[in-house]
C-alpha positions as CSV (number, residue, x, y, z in Angstrom):
1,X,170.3,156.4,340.1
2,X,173.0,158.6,338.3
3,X,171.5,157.5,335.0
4,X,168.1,158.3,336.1
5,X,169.7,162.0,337.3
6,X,170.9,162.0,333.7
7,X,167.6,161.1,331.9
8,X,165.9,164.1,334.1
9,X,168.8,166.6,333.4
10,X,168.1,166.0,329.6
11,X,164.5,166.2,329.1
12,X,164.9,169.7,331.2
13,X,167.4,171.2,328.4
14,X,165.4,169.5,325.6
15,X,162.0,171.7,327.3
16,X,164.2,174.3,326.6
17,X,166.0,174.1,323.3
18,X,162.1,173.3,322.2
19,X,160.1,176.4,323.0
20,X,163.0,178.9,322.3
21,X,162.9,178.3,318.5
22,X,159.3,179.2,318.5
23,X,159.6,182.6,319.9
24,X,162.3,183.3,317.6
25,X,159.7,182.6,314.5
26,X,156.8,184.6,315.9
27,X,158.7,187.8,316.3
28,X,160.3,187.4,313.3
29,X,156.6,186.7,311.3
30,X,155.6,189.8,313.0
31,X,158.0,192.0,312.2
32,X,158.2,190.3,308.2
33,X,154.5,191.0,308.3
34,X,154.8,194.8,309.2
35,X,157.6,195.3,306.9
36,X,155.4,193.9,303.7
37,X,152.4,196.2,304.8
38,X,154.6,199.0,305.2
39,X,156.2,198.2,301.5
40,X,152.4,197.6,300.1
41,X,151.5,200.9,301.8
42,X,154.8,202.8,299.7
43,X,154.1,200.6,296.7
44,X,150.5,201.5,295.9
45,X,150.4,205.3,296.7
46,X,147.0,207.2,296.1
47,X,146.5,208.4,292.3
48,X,147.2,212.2,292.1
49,X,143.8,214.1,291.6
50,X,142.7,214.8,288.0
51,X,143.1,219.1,287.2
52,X,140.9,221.5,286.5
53,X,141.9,221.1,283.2
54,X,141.4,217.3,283.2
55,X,138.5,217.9,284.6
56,X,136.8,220.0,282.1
57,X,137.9,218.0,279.3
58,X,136.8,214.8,280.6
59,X,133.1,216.1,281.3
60,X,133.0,217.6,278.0
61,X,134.0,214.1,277.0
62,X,131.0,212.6,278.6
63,X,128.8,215.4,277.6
64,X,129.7,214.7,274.2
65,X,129.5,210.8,274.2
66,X,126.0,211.2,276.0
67,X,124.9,213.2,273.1
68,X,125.9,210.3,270.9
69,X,123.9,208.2,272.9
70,X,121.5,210.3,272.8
71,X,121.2,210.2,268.8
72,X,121.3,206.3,268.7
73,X,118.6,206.6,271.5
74,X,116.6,208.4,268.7
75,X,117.3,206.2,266.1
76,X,116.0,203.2,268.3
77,X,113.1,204.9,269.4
78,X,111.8,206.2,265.8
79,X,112.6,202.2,264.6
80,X,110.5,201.1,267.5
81,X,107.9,203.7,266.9
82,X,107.7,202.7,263.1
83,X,107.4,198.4,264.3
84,X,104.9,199.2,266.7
85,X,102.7,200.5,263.7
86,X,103.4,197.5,261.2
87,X,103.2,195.4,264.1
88,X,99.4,197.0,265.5
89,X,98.6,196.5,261.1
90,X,99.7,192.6,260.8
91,X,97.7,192.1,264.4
92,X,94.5,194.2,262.7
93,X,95.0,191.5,259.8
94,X,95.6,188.7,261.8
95,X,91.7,189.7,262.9
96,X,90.7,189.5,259.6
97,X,91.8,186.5,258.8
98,X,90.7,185.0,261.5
99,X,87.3,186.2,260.9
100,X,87.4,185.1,257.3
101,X,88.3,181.5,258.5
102,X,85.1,181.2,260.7
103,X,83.2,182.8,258.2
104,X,84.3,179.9,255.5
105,X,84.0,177.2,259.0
106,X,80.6,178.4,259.0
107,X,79.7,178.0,255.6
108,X,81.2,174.5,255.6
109,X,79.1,173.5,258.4
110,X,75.8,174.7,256.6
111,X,76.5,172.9,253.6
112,X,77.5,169.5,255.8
113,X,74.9,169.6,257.5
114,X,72.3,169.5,254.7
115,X,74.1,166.9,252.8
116,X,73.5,165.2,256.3
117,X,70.1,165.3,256.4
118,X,69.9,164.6,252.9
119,X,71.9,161.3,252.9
120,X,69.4,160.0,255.9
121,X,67.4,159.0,253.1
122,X,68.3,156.6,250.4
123,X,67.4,157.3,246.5
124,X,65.0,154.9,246.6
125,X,63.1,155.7,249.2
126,X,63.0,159.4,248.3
127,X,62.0,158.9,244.8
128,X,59.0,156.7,246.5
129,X,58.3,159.6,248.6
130,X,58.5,162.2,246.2
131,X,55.5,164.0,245.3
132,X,56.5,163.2,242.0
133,X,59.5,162.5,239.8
134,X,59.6,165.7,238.7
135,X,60.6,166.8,242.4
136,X,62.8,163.9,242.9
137,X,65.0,164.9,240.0
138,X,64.9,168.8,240.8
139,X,66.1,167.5,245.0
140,X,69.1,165.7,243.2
141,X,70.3,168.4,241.1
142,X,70.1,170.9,244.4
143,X,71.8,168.4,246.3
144,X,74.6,168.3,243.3
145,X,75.2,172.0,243.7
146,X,75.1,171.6,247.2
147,X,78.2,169.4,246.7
148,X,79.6,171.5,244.7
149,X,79.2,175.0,247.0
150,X,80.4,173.2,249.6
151,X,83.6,171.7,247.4
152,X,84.3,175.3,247.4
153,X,83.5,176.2,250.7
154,X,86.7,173.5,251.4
155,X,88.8,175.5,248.8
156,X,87.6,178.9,250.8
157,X,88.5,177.7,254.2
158,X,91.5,175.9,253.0
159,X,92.7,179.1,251.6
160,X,91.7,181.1,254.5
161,X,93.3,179.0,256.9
162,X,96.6,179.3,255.1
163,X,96.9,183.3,254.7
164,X,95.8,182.9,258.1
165,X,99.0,180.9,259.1
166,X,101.0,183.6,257.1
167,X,99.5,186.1,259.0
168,X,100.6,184.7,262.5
169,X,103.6,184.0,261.3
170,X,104.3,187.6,260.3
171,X,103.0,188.6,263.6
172,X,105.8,186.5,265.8
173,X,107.9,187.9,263.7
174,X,106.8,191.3,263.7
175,X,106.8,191.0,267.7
176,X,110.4,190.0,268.1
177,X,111.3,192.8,265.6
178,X,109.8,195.1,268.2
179,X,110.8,193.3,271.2
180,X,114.6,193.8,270.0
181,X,114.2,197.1,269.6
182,X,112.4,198.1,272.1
183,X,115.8,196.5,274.0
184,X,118.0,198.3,272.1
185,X,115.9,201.6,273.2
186,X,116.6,200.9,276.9
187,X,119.9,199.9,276.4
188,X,120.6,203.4,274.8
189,X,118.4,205.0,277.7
190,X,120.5,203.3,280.0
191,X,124.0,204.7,278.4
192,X,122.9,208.0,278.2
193,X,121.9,208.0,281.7
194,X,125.1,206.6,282.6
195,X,126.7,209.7,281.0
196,X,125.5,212.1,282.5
197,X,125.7,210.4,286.0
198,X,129.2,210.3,285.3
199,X,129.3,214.0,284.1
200,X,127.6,215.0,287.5
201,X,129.7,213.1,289.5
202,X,133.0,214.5,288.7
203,X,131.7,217.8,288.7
204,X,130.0,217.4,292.4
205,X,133.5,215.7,293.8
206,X,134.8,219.4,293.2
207,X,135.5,221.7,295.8
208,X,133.9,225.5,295.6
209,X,137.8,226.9,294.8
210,X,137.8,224.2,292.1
211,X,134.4,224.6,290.9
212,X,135.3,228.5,290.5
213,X,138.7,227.4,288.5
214,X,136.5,225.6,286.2
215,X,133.8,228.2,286.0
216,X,136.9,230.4,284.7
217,X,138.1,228.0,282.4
218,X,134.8,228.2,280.7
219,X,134.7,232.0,280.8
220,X,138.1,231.7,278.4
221,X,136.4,229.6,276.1
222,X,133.4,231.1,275.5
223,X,135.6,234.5,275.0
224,X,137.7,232.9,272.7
225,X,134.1,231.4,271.0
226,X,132.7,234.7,271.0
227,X,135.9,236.6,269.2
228,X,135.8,234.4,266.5
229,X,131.8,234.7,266.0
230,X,132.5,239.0,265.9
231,X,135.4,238.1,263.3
232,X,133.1,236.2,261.1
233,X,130.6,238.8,261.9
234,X,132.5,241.4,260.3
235,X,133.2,239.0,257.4
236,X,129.2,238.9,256.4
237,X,128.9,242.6,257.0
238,X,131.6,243.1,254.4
239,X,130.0,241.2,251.9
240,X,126.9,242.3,252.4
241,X,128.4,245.7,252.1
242,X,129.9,244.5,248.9
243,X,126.3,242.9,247.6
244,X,124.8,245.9,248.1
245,X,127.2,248.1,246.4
246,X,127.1,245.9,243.3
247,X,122.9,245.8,243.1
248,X,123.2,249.7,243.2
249,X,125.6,249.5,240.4
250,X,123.8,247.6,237.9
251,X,120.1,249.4,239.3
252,X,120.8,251.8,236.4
253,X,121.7,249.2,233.6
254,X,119.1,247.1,234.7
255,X,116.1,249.3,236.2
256,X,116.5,247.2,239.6
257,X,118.4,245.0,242.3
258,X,118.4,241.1,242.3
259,X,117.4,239.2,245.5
260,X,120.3,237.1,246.3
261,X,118.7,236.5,249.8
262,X,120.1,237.5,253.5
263,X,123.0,236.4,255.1
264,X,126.8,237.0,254.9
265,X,128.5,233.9,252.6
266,X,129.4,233.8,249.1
267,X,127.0,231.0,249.0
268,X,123.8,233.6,248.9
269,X,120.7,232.1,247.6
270,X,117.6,233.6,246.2
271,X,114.3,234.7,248.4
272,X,112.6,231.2,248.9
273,X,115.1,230.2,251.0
274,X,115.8,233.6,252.8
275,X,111.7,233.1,253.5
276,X,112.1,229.9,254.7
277,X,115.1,230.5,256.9
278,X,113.1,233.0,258.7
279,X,110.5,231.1,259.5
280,X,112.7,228.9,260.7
281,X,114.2,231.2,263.2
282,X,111.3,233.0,264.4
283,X,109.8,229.6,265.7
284,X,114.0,228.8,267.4
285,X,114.4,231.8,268.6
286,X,110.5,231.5,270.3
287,X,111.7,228.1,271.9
288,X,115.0,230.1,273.7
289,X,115.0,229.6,277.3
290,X,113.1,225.6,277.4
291,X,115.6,223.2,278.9
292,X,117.6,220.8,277.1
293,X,116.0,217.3,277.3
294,X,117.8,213.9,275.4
295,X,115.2,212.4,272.9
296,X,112.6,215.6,273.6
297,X,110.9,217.0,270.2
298,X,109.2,219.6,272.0
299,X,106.8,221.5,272.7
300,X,108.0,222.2,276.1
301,X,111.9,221.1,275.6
302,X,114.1,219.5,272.7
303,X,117.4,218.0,272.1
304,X,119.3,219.3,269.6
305,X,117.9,217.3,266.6
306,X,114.6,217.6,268.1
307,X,115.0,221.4,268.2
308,X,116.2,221.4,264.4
309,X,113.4,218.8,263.2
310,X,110.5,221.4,265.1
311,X,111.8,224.6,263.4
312,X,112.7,223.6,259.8
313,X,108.8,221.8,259.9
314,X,107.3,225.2,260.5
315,X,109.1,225.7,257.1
316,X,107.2,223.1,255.3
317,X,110.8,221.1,255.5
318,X,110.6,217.4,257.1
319,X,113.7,216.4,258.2
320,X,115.2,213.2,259.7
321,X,115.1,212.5,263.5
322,X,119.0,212.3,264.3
323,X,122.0,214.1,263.3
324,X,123.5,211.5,261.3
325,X,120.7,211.8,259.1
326,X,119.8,215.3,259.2
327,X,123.4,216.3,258.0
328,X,122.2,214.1,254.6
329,X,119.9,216.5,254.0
330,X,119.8,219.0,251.0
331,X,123.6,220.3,249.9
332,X,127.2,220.7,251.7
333,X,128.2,224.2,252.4
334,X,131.4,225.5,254.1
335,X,131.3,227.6,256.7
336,X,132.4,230.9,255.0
337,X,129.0,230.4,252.9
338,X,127.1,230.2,256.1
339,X,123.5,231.9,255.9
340,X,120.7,232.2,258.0
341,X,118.7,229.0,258.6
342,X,121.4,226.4,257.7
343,X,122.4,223.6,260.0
344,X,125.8,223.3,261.6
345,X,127.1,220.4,262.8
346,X,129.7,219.5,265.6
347,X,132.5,217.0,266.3
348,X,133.8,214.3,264.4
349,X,131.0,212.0,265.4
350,X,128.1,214.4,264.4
351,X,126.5,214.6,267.1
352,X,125.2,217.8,267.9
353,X,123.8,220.5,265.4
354,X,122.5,223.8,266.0
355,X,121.0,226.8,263.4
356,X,123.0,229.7,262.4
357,X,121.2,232.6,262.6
358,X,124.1,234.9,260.8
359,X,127.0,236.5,262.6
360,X,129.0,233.5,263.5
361,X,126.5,232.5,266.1
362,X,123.6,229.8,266.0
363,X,120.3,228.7,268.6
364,X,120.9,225.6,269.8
365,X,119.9,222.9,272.3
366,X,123.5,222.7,273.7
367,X,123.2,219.8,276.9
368,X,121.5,218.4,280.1
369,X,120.8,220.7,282.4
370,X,121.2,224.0,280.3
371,X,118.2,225.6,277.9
372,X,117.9,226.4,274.3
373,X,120.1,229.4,273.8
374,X,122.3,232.0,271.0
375,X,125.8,230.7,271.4
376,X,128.6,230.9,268.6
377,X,129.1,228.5,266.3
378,X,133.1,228.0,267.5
379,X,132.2,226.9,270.7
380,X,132.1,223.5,269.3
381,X,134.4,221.9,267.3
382,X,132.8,221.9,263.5
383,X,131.9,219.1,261.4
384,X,130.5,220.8,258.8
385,X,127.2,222.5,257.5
386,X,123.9,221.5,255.4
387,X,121.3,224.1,253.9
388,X,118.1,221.8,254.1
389,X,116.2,223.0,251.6
């Protein structure tokens, strides 16, 4: 009995010992767990809202790079334009070889045919048949140039069938030529798109104060935009002052004025261009007020290529579809030599251009959502300037 009393006694402080462990553990899990949520909470703290100033640089960033998009969305679309011609050409020829072939099939199958009939009858028997040798021999030698037209008919539809096989082949090739770039054209759509999405976004997480901060900001910069376009407006009137002066100088020597064309620069040229230029800006000035649209050419709204294209062509002046190739066009000049009709172009990736129109200010196509518009030329970091013609 007392060792029974013992073996009862022991399994009682073993029940014991056993679960007291166990709450120990929980609680102190539970109180580990809080402490690591409470250092995650203090280790990842939220990221500090961007500035106004941020702000407006990075959706002039995204303005900027969507404008480069929208130049290599230009590019693709005037390569996929140009395909889908040769390709709708090498399909109109495929036709016509085709045609050609069963035109040469058909001719064979003429020619077979009466050597058929012809070799149903043996020599003998047809000379027996004849009406007489005479019209024997003259069947034999038709039936020899029979053999002989259709010897070429072969060669015909032999060749036929080949340029016909070239033609196809041109064709798949053609159509994977316009299948890529009809890829790379909504890929580009697709990146500009995302651009300007990105643009509207950060500009529609603003609140009014903020917006208002940032419609300041671009108050100051246009300001500081338009005091440099007065500066260099004072510049041209100077010289013009000065050309002037010296054409009534030598009016007496030489019984009249030279034409060195309107503008401000040094770089004055004579009265064909000075013609053309206004042409040119009668028709941009006329599209002021249509809204901005990427890969437009007008009539109803342009991009900023598009917008330079439409006006110099009313000059008789074909230029390139994008930027990068527009600002190939004709000769350099620097921006003190700036006249009336010349293109300007903008950042270090060329990809915006508007037309001066004298007085440091040009007509542009400036972004999304704004319209063609008089701006100066300093709003915009330059690249450097072209006189197309």
């Amino acid at each position: 009995m007392p060792t029974l009393a013992s073996h009862r006694k022991s399994r009682s402080r073993t029940g014991v010992r056993a679960n007291t462990p166990a709450v120990g553990f929980t609680t102190a899990a539970l109180a580990s767990v809080t402490l690591l949520s409470t250092q995650s909470a203090t280790a990842a703290p939220a990221e500090p809202k961007p500035s106004i100033e941020e702000v407006q640089k990075k959706v002039d960033d995204l303005y900027r790079q969507a404008g480069t998009a929208t130049q290599q969305y230009n590019k693709a679309k005037e390569a996929t334009d140009t395909q889908r011609k040769s390709v709708d050409r090498v399909l109109d020829d495929v036709a016509k070889s085709a045609e050609k072939v069963n035109e040469a099939r058909r001719s064979l199958g003429t020619y077979a045919a009466a050597q058929y009939r012809a070799g149903a009858v043996g020599p003998t028997a047809a000379l027996m048949f004849a009406d007489s040798p005479e019209s024997y021999f003259e069947q034999t030698q038709l039936m020899d140039r029979l053999t002989d037209r259709q010897q070429e008919a072969v060669e015909d539809f032999q060749k036929e069938q080949r340029s016909a096989a070239k033609q196809r082949v041109k064709a798949t090739k053609s159509l994977e030529t316009l299948t890529e770039s009809q890829t790379s054209l909504k890929a580009g759509k697709q990146k500009v798109q995302n651009k300007l999405a990105a643009a509207r976004s950060l500009l529609s997480d603003l609140t009014a104060e903020e917006k208002a901060r940032l419609a300041a900001l671009e108050r100051k910069k246009e300001e500081e935009a338009r005091r440099k376009a007065e500066a260099k407006a004072k510049e041209e009137a100077a010289e013009r002052k000065r050309q002037e002066e010296a054409r009534q100088e030598e009016a007496p020597a030489t019984g009249g004025g030279t034409d060195t064309g309107s503008g401000g620069g040094s770089g004055a040229t004579d009265g064909t261009y000075a013609a053309k230029a206004e042409k040119v800006l009668a028709f941009a000035r006329a599209q002021i007020g249509k809204p901005y649209v990427w890969g437009a050419t007008g009539p109803s709204s342009y991009d900023c290529s598009g917008l330079t294209g439409a006006a110099w062509k009313e000059a008789g002046v074909q230029l390139p579809r994008t930027t990068w190739d527009q600002v190939k066009v004709g000769k350099r000049v620097a921006t003190a030599d700036l006249l009336p009709g010349d293109l300007v172009f903008f950042y270090d990736d060329i990809s915006h251009v508007g037309i001066y129109k004298g007085d440091g200010k040009m007509i542009h196509a400036p972004k999304p959502g704004a319209n063609v518009r008089e701006e100066s030329i300093y709003y915009m970091p330059i690249y450097g300037s072209v006189r197309p013609a």
